[in-house]
N, C-alpha and C positions, 0 to 999 in steps of 0.2 A: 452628460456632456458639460452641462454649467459646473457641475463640483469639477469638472479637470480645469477645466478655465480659471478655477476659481484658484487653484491650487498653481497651478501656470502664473498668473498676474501674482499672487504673493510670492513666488522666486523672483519674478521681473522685478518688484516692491523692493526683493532682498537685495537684489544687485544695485539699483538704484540708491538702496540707503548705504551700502558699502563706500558706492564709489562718490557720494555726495552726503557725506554724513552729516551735514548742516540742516538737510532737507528733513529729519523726521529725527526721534529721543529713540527709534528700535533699530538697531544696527542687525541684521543678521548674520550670522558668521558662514564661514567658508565652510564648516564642516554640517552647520544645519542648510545652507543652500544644497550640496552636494547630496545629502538624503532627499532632497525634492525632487532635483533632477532624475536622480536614481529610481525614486519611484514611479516618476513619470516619464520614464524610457529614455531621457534626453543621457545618454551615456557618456560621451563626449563632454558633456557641460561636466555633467557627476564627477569625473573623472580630473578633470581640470580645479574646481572648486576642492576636489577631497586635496588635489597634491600641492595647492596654494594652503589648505588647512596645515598639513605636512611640516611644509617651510617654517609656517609662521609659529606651530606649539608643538614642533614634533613627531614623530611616528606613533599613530596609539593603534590599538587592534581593530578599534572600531574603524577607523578610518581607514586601515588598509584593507579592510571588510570589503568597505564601499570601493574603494578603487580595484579588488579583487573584482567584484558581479560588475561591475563599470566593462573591464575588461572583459568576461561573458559576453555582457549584451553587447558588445563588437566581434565576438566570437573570434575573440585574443585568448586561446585557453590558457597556453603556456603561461603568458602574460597576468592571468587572474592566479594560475596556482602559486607562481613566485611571489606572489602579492598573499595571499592567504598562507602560504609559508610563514614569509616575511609577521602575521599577525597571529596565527599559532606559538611563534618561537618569542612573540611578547605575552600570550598568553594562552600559556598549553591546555591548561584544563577549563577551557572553554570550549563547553561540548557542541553548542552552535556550531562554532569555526570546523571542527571535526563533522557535522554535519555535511559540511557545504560541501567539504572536499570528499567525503561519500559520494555528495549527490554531483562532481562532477564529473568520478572516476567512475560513475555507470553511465551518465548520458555519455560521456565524450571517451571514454576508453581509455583513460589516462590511466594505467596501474602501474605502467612502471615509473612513468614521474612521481606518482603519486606515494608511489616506494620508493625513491632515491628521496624523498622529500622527508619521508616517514626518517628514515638512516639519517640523515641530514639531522633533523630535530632530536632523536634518539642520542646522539654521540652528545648535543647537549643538556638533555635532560632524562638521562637513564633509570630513572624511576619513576614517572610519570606515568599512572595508571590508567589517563586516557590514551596518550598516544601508545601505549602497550596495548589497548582497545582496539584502537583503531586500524593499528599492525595486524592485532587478530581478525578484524572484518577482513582486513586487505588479503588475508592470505586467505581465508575461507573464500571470497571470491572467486579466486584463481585455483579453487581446487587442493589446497597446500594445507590438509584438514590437520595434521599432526601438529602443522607450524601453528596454526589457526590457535588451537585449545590449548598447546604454550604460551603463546603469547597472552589468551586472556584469561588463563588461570597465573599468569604471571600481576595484571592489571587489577585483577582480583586480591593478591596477597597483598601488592601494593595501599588497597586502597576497599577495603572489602565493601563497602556501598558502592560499589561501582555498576549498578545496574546495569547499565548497557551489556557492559562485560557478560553480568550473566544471563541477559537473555541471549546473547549471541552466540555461549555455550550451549545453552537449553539448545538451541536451533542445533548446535551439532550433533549434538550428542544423539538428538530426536534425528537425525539426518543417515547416523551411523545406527541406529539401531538403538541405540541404548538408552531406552526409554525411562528405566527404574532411575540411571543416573540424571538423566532430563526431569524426571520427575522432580528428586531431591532438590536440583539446578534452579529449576524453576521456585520451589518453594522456600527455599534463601531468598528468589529475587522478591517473592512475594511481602515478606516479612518486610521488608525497606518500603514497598509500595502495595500495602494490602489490597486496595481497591484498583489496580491497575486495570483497565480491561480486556488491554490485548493479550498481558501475562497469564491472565483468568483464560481466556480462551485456550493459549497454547498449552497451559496446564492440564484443561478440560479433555483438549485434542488426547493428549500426552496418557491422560487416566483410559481414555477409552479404547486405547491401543494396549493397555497393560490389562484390561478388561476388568477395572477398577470402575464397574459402572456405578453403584451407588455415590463413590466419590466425584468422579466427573458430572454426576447429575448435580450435587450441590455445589461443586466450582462451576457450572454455568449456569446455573440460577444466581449465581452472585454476579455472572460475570454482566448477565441481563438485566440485573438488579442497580446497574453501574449507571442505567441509559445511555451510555454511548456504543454499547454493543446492541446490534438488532438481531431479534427472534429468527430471519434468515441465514443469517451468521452461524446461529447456531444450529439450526432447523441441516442446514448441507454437511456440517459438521457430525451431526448424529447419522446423515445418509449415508455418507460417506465411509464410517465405519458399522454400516447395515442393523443400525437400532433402527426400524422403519416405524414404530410405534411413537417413539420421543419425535423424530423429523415431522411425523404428521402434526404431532401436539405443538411444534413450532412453528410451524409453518404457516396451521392456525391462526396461534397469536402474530402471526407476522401480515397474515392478511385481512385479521382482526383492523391492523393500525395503514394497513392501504389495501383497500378492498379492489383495488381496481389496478394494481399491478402485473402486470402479464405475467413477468419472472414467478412469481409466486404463486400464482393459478394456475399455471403450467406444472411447475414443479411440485406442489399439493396434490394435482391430476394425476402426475406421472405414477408421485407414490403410492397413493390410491390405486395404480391400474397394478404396479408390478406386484401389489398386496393383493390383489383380487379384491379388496374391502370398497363398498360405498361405490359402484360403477356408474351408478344415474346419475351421482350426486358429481363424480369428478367428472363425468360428461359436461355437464353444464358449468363447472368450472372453465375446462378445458375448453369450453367453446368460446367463454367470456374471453380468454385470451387470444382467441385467433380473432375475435372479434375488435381486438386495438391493434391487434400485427398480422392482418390478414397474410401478411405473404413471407413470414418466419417457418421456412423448415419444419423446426425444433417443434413449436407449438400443432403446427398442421401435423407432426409423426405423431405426437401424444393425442392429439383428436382424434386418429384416422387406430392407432391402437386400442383405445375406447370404442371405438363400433367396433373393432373387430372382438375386442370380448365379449361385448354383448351379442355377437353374431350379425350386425351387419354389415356383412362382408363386400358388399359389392359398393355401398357405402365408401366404407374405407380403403377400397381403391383409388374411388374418384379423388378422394382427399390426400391420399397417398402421390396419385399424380399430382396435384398442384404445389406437394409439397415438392416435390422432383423440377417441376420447372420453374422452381423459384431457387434451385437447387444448382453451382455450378458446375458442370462437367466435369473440372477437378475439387471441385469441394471437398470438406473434408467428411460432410457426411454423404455424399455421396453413393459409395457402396453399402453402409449404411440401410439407406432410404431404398434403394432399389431391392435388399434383401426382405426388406420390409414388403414390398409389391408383390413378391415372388410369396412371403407366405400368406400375404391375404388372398391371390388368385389360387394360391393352394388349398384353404380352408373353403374357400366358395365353390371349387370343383370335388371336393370330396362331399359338398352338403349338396350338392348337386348330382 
């Protein structure tokens, strides 16, 4: 609270030395006032201080930035895309600005403005490898997969460090099936950004679907090697395409680095139960987790599975009920959980 204050009283400071510049030697300007505001949600003020900066030096990108998210935080959408337009078309291959206008065409659904907008800058700068990027997200969004990987193998010749470009191919191509050319896709984007680690990952995904297991095992040991990727990351990654041996060895190190994570006691447990391997052992994982989320589903299904492989069935009813009435009627695990009930009352009436 004091640091907002703090930050609050130094815009009041600005505006006072503006409009009384006799009173102190620091003038702030209209365009460092308006990133204050902006930061501190006063949108209105932001907005007003960026389009006084405007007047006084001009239209620059950064500032129709601000007066762009100004308009957001009024939930002016129209209003912030003609403004992020308006700072695109001063500076195209500013891949932030191409960001924003990503990230407004999936919160607010803006695609076809966002496409008249893309047309709009395109007619003025037709070789521009972002906004041929950008084109190609916008049409993969919408399903328009042919358009999609024209346009960013177009942003590509343009411009061939275009990263973006080619992770967004990688993604298609891995979307359409076509993993060998994903693979290649991916490994150009590598070469520009060796140590990347989401690229590492998708790469890693990428080899295990082509059943390229030795090489996926060392593209995610580097990818892990990066530290911004975590051992769970990888750990669902292997389960997912049914290495259960590697998922267990990550999951490990994953709960190595938080011992007391549910997600990951859980999902260590589960692996263990559907391996049949280590049952006492994922028992007591399995129970540390329902022991931080007594009332999760998920964890009470993997508990009440563990007794029932070890045979205690009648056990794993009770636990199977309580998973059931933490459970909603339309849930989605719902039938689920109940088919679960039905075969623990069936294993205890056959040992019966």
């Amino acid at each position: 609270m004091k640091a907002r204050q703090a930050v609050i009283c130094a815009a009041l400071l600005g505006v006072f030395a503006i409009d009384y510049p006799q009173c102190g030697s620091y003038r702030a300007t209209h365009a460092q006032l308006a990133q204050v505001y902006l930061r501190d949600g006063l949108y209105g003020q932001a907005l007003a201080e960026a389009r006084r900066a405007i007047r006084e030096d001009g239209p620059e990108a950064r500032l129709l930035l601000v007066c762009a998210l100004a308009h957001l935080g009024l939930d002016e959408i129209d209003a912030a895309l003609e403004r992020l337009g308006q700072a695109i078309a001063l500076d195209p291959d500013n891949g932030d600005l191409h960001a924003v206008l990503r990230d407004i065409c999936l919160r607010h659904e803006r695609f076809a403005q966002a496409q008249a907008l893309l047309d709009w800058l395109g007619a003025d700068h037709p070789h521009n490898a972002w906004l041929a990027a950008t084109q190609g997200w916008l049409h993969a969004r919408q399903e328009r997969l042919v358009e999609a990987e024209q346009a960013l193998l177009r942003a590509i010749e343009v411009d061939d460090d275009q990263l973006f470009a080619r992770i967004e191919l990688s993604q298609i191509l891995i979307d359409s099936g076509r993993f060998g050319e994903a693979e290649s896709a991916l490994a150009a984007a590598l070469d520009l950004q060796p140590e990347n680690p989401q690229l590492l990952l998708i790469l890693g995904d990428c080899q295990l679907r082509l059943d390229h297991d030795a090489e996926a095992d060392t593209t995610l040991a580097r990818a892990l090697a990066t530290r911004v990727i975590d051992p769970v990351d990888i750990a669902r990654l292997y389960y997912q395409h049914q290495r259960p041996n590697r998922a267990i060895e990550y999951y490990q190190r994953a709960l190595s680095r938080a011992p007391r994570d549910p997600l990951i006691l859980n999902n260590l447990a589960w692996t263990y139960a559907e391996e049949g391997m280590r049952l006492h052992y994922a028992l007591e994982l399995s129970l540390q987790a329902v022991k931080i989320e007594a009332d999760s589903p998920v964890y009470l299904d993997t508990y009440a599975e563990l007794l029932h492989l070890l045979g205690r069935h009648q056990h794993a009813i009770a636990v199977i009920g309580r998973a059931l009435a933490h459970e909603e009627a339309d849930g989605e695990h719902r039938a689920y959980l109940e088919d679960q009930l039905a075969k623990f009352r069936h294993a205890l009436a056959d040992r019966l």
